[in-house]
VEXDREN-2710 file (C-alpha; in Angstrom, 1 decimal):
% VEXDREN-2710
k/r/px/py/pz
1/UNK/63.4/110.8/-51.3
2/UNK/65.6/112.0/-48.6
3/UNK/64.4/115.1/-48.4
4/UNK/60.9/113.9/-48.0
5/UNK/61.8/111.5/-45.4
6/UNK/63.5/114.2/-43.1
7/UNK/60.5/116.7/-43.9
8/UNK/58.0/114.6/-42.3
9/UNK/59.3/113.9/-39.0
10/UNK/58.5/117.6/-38.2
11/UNK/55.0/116.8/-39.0
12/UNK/55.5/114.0/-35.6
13/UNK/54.8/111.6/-38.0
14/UNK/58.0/109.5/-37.5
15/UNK/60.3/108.8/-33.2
16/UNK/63.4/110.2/-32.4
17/UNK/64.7/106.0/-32.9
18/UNK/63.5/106.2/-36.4
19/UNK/65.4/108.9/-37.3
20/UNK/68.6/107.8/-35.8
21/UNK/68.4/104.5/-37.7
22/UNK/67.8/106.6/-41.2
23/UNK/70.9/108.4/-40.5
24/UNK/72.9/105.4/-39.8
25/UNK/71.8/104.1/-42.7
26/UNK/72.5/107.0/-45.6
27/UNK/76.0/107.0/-43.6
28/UNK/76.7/103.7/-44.4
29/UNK/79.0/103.5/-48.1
30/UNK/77.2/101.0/-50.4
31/UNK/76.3/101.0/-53.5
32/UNK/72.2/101.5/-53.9
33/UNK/69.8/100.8/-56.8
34/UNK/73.0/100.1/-59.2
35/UNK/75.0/103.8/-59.1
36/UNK/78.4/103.6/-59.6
37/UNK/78.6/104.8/-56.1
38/UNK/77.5/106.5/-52.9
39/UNK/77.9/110.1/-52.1
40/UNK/80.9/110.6/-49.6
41/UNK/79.1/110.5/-46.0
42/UNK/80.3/111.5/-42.5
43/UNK/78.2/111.0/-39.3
44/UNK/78.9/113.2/-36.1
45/UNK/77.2/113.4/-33.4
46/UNK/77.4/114.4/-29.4
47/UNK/75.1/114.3/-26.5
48/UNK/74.4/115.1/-23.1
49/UNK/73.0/114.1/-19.7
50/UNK/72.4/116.0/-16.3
51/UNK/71.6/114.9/-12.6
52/UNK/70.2/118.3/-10.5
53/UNK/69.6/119.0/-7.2
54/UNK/68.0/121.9/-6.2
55/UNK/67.4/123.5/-3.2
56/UNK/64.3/126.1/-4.0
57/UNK/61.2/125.2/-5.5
58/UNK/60.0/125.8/-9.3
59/UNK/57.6/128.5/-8.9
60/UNK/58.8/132.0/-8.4
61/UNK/55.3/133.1/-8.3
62/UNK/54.3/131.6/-5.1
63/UNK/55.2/134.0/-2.7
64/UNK/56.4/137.6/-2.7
65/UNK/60.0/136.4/-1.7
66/UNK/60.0/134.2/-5.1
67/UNK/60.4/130.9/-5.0
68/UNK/59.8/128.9/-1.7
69/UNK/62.8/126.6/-0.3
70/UNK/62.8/123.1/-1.1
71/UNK/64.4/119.5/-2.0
72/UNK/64.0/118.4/-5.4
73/UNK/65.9/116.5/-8.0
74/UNK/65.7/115.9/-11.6
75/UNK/67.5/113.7/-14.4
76/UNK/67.5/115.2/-17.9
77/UNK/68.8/113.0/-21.4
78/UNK/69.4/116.8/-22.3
79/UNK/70.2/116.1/-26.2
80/UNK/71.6/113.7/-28.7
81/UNK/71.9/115.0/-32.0
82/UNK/73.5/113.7/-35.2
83/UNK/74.5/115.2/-37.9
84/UNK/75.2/113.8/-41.2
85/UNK/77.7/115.2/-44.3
86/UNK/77.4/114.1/-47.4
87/UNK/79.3/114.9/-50.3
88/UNK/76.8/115.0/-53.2
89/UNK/79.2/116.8/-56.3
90/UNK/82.4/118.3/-56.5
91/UNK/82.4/121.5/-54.2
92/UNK/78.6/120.5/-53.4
93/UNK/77.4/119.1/-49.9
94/UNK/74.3/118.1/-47.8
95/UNK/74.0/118.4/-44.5
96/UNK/71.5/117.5/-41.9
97/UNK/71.4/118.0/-38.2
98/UNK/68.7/116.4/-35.9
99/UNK/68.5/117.0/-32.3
100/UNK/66.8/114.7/-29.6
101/UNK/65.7/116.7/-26.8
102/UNK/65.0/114.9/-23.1
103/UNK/64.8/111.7/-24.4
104/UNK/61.5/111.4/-26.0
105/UNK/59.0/112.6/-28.9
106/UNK/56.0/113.8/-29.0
107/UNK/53.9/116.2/-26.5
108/UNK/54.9/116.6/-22.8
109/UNK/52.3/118.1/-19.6
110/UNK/53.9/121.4/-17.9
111/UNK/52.9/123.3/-15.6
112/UNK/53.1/126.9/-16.7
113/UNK/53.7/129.5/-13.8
114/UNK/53.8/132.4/-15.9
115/UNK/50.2/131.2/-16.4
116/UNK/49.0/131.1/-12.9
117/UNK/49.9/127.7/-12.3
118/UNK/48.0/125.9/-15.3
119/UNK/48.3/122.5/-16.8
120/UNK/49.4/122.9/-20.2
121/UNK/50.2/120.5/-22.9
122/UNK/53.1/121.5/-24.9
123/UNK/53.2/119.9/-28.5
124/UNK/55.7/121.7/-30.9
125/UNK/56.8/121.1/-34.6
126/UNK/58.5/117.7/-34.5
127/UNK/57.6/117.2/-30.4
128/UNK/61.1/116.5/-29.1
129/UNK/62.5/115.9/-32.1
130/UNK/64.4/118.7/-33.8
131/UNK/65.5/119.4/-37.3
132/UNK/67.8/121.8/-36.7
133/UNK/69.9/121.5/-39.8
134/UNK/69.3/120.6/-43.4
135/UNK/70.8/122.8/-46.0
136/UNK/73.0/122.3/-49.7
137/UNK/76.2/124.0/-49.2
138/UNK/78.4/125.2/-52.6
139/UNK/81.9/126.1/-52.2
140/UNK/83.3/128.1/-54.5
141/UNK/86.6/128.5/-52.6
142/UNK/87.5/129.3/-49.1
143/UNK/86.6/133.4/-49.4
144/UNK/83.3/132.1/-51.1
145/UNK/80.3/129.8/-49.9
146/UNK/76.5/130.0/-50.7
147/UNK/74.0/127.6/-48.4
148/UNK/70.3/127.3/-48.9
149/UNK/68.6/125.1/-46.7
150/UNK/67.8/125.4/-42.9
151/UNK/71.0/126.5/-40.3
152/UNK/72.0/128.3/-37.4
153/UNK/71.1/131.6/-37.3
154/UNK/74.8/133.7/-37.0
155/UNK/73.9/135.4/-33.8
156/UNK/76.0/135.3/-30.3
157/UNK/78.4/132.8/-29.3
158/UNK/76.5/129.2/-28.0
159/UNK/75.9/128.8/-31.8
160/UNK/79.5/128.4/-32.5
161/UNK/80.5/127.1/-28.9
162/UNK/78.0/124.4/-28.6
163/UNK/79.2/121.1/-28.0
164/UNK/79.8/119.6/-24.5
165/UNK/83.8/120.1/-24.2
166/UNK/83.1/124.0/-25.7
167/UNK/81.3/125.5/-22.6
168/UNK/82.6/125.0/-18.8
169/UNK/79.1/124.0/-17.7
170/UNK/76.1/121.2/-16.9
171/UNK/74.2/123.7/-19.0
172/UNK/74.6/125.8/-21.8
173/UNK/75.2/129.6/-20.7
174/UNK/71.9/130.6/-18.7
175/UNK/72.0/134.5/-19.8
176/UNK/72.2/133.3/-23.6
177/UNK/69.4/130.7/-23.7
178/UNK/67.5/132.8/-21.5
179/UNK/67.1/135.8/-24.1
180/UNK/67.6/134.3/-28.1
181/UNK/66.6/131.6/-29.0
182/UNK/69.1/128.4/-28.2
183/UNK/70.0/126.7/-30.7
184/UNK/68.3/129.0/-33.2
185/UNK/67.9/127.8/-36.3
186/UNK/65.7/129.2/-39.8
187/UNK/65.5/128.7/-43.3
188/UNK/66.6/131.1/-45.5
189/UNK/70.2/131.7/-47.5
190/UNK/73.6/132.5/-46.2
191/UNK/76.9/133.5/-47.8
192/UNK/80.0/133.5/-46.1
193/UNK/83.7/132.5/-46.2
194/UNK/87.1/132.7/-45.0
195/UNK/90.0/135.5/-45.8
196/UNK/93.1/135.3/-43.9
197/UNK/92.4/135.3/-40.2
198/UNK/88.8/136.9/-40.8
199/UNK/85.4/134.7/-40.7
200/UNK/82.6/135.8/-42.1
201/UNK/78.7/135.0/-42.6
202/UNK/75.6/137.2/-44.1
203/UNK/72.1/135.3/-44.0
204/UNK/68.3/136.0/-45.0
205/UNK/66.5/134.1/-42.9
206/UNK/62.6/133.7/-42.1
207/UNK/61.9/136.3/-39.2
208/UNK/59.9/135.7/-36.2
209/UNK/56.5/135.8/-34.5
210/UNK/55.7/138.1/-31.9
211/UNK/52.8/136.6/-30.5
212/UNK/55.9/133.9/-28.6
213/UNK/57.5/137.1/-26.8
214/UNK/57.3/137.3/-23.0
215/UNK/58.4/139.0/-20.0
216/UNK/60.1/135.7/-18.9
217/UNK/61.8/134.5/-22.4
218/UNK/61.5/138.0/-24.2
219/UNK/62.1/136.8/-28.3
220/UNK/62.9/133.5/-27.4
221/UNK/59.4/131.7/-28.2
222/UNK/58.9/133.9/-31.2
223/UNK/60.7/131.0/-33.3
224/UNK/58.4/129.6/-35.2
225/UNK/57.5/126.0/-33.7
226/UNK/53.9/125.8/-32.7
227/UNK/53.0/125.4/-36.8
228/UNK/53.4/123.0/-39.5
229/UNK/54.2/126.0/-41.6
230/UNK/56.7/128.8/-41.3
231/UNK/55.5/131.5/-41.8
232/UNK/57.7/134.0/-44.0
233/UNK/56.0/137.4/-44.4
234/UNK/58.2/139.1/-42.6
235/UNK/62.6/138.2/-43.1
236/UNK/65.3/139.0/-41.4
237/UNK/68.9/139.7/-42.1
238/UNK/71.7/138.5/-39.6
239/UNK/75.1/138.7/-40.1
240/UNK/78.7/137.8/-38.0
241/UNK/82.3/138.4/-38.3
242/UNK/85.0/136.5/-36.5
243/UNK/88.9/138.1/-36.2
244/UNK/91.7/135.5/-35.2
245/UNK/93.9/138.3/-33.6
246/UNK/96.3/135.7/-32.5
247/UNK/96.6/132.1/-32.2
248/UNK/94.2/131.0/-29.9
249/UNK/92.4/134.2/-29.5
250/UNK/89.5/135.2/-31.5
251/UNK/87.1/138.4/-31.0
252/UNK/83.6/138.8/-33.2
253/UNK/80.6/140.5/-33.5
254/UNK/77.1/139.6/-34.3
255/UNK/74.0/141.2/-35.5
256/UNK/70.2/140.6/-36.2
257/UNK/67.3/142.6/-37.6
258/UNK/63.8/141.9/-38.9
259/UNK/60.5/142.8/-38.3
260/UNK/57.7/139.9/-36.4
261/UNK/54.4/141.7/-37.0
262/UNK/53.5/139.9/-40.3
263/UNK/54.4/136.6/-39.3
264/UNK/51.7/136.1/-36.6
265/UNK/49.5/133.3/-37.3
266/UNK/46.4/135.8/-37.6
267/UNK/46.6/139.7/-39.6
268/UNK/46.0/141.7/-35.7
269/UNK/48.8/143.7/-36.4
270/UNK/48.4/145.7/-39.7
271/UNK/50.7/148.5/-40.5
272/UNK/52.7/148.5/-37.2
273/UNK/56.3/147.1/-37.1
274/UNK/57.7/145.1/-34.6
275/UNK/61.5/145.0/-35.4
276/UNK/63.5/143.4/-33.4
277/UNK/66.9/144.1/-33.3
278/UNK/70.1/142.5/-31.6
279/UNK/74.2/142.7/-31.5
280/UNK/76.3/141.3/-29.5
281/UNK/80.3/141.3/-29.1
282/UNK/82.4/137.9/-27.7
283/UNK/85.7/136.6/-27.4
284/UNK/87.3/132.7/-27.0
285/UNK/90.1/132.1/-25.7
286/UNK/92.3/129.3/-25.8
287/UNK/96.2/129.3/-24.6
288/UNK/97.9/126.1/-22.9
289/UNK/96.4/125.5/-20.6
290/UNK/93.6/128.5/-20.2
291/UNK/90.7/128.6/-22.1
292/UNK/88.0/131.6/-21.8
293/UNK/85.0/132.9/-23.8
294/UNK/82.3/135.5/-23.1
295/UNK/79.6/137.7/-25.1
296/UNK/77.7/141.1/-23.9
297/UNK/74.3/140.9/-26.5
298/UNK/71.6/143.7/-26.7
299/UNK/68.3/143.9/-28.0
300/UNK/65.8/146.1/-28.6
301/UNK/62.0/145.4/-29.7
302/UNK/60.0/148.1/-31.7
303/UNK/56.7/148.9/-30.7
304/UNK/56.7/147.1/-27.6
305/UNK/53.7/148.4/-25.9
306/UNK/51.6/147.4/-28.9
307/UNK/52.8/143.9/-29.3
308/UNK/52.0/143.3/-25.6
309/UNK/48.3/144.7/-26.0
310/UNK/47.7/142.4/-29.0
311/UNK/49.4/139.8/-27.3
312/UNK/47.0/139.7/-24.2
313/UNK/44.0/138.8/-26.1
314/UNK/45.4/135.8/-28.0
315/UNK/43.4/132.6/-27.8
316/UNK/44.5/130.4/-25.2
317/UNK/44.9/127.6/-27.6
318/UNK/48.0/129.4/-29.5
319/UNK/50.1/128.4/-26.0
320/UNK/52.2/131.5/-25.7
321/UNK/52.2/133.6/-22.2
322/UNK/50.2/136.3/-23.4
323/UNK/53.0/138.3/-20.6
324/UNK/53.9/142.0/-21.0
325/UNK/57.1/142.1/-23.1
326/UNK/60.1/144.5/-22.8
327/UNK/61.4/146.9/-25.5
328/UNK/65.0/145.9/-24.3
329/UNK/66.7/143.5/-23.4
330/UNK/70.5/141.9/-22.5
331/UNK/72.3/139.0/-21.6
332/UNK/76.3/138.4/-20.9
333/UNK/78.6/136.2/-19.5
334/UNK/82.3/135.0/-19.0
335/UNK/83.7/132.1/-18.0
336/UNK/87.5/131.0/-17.4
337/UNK/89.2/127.8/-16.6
338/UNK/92.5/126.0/-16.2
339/UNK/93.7/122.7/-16.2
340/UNK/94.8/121.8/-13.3
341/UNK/95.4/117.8/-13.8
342/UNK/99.7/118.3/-14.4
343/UNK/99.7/118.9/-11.4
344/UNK/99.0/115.4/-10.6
345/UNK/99.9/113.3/-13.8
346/UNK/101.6/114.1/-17.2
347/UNK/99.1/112.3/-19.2
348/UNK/98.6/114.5/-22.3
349/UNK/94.8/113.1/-23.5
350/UNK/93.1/113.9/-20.4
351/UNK/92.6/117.8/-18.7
352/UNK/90.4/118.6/-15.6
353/UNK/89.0/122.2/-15.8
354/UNK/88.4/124.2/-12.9
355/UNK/86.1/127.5/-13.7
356/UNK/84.4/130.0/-13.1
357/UNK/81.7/131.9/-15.2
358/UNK/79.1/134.5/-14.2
359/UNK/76.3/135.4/-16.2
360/UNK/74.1/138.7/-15.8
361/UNK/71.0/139.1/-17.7
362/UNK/67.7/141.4/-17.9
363/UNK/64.5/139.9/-19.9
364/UNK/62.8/143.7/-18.8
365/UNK/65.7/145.6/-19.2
366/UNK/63.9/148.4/-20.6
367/UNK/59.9/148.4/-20.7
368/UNK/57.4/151.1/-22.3
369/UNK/55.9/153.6/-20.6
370/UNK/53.3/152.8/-17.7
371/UNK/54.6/148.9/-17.7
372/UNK/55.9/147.6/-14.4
373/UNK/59.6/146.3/-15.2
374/UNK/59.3/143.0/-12.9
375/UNK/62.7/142.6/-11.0
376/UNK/62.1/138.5/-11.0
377/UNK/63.9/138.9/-14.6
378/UNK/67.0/140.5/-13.5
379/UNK/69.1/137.8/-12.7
380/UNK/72.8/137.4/-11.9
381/UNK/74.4/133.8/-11.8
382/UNK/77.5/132.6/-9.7
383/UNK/78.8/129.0/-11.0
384/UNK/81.7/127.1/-10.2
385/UNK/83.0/123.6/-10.9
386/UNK/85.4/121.3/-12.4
387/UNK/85.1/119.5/-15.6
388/UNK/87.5/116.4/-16.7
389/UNK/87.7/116.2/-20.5
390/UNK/89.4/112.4/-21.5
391/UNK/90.4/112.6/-25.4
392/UNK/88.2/115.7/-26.5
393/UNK/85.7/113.1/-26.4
394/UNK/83.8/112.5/-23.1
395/UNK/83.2/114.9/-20.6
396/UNK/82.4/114.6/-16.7
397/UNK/81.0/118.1/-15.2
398/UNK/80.2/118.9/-12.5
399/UNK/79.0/122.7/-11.0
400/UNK/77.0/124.9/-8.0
401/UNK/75.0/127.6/-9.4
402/UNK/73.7/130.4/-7.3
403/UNK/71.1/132.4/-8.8
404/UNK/70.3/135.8/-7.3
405/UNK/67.4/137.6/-8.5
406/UNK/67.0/141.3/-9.6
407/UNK/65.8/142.4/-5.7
408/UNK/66.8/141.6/-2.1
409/UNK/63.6/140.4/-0.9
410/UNK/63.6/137.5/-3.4
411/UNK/65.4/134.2/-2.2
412/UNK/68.1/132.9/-3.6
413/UNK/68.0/129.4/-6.1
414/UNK/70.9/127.4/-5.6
415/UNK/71.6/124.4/-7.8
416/UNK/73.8/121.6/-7.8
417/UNK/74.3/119.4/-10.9
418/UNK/76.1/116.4/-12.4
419/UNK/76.5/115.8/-16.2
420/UNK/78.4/113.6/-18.4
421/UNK/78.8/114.9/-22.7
422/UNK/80.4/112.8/-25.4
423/UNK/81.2/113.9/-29.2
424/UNK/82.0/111.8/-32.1
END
């Protein structure tokens, strides 16, 4: 029954409230229908909210210098997500993560630059509601787990570092979200474990679709949202490896690799490959009162050229970009902070963080032959800020982000932004 009940809210059958209130209530410990007793249950949960100001305006298309300057402000309920553990047998668990995006369910207007300007309706699997998690976990020991189920795919570092007291920033790391998909999350089965100081997880997941990849986004809309179905022809195998060199201090790489051909909604690309491939290398740091992390990730797409010619004549309904797409691609960032409050009080609950990070990151960085490799996706980003943790509970951020594009004659996008995070 529970199963069902967390299927169907993909299908935008059930709101984001209804979902919260069915997770409140399987975490409740009662006795139900005369069992002996309930499964062990443990709700988590965090979320985030974030006031911007920014002083260019949202289309870099509209002039040859990129975007024009402007005044404009947003408020975003970024995400609330809960997550709920349950116990089911000895060495057995359940557990199922959904994710609230910007406050709402169901479809949303944009306006879609990449698509001269048009008015597009953006409905996905679930609207704004996101099952990002639900997956039967066995342990075995602590060198041996198996899960089965849907999870986070084990590639680069915002799907370990995800929370709002784990990254410096309003937002999550722009070079990141800007390249893979963030949080990426697919059904398959994973096997991983603990020995000693060394982490590790090996996954077969469903692959992607290439008819999402872009020039803007590159793989990123290739997860599989736009259908009720996921389509599984094609698989994929990522694995990660985590090394505690020291307290404190932990290096890891990641990788990815499956082919998207044969999981296009329609059979337009028989007998070509499209593999897309990925590994990245990071670091998190976290000494007293220091605490850094960063990741360089590289990926590469097979048969780019061809993917991009079947990609142009898709149907408009499908919603993708229908841009050229790159056969390479990176993103990397670091960021570093220390607390500076003991310098003002000795309370020991409470740190204020000022950092820095910079990100660098190329959705073009390599294009086939004959394509024009667009500097608009080159990007570099300077941010700075302060952020005041209380408990390792709430959060208040706040940052200045200057974004410089791939080419002097574009302008630059400055943004200013407020946020507040909590975690439970």
């Amino acid at each position: 029954m529970t199963f069902k009940l967390f299927h169907l809210h993909s299908g935008r059958f059930m709101n984001g409230f209804s979902l919260c209130i069915i997770l409140l209530v399987l975490a409740l410990p009662v006795n139900i229908m005369g069992h002996k007793s309930a499964p062990k249950m443990k709700l988590t949960g965090y979320g985030e909210l974030i006031y911007s100001h920014f002083d260019y305006g949202p289309d870099q298309k509209s002039s040859p210098t990129g975007s024009p300057p402007d005044s404009r402000a947003t408020i975003d309920i970024a995400r609330l997500a809960l997550e709920l553990e349950a116990r089911l047998l000895h060495g057995v668990e359940l557990e199922v993560e959904v994710e609230i995006e910007h406050g709402g369910t169901g479809g949303a207007l944009e306006i879609e630059y990449e698509e001269f300007g048009e008015y597009e309706t953006e409905v996905e699997k679930g609207g704004e509601v996101v099952l990002e998690e639900l997956y039967v976990e066995r342990e075995f020991s602590d060198a041996f787990n198996v899960r089965l189920g849907h999870f986070y795919v084990a590639v680069g570092l915002t799907q370990e570092q995800y929370h709002p007291t784990d990254f410096f920033g309003t937002r999550r790391p722009e070079s990141e979200t800007a390249v893979i998909p963030t949080i990426w999350h697919e059904t398959g089965i994973e096997i991983g474990g603990r020995i000693n100081r060394l982490s590790y997880q090996f996954q077969l997941v469903n692959g992607l679709d290439a008819t999402g990849f872009s020039s803007q986004n590159w793989i990123v809309r290739g997860h599989q949202t736009r259908f009720e179905e996921v389509r599984a022809s094609n698989m994929a195998l990522a694995g990660r490896l985590d090394y505690r060199l020291v307290d404190g201090l932990t290096f890891g790489v990641s990788g990815y690799r499956g082919n998207s051909a044969d999981n296009r909604p329609k059979p337009d690309m028989k007998d070509v490959d499209a593999y897309v491939s990925i590994f990245d290398v990071h670091a998190v740091l976290r000494y007293n009162r220091f605490r850094a992390q960063g990741m360089y990730l590289y990926g590469r797409l097979q048969n780019a050229a061809i993917v991009s010619q079947h990609n142009r004549s898709l149907s408009n309904n499908l919603d993708v970009l229908r841009t050229p797409v790159a056969s390479a691609a990176y993103a990397s960032y670091a960021e570093v902070g220390c607390d500076i409050l003991p310098f003002f009080t000795s309370r020991q609950a409470e740190q204020l963080y000022l950092f820095l990070r910079f990100d660098s990151y190329d959705t073009m960085a390599r294009v086939p032959q004959n394509f024009f490799d667009n500097p608009r996706f080159k990007r570099r980003v300077y941010t700075f800020g302060l952020n005041y943790v209380m408990d390792n509970a709430v959060v208040l951020k706040g940052d200045y982000a200057m974004r410089r594009l791939g080419a002097s004659k574009f302008n630059g996008e400055n943004t200013a932004s407020l946020a507040v995070g909590f975690q439970f």
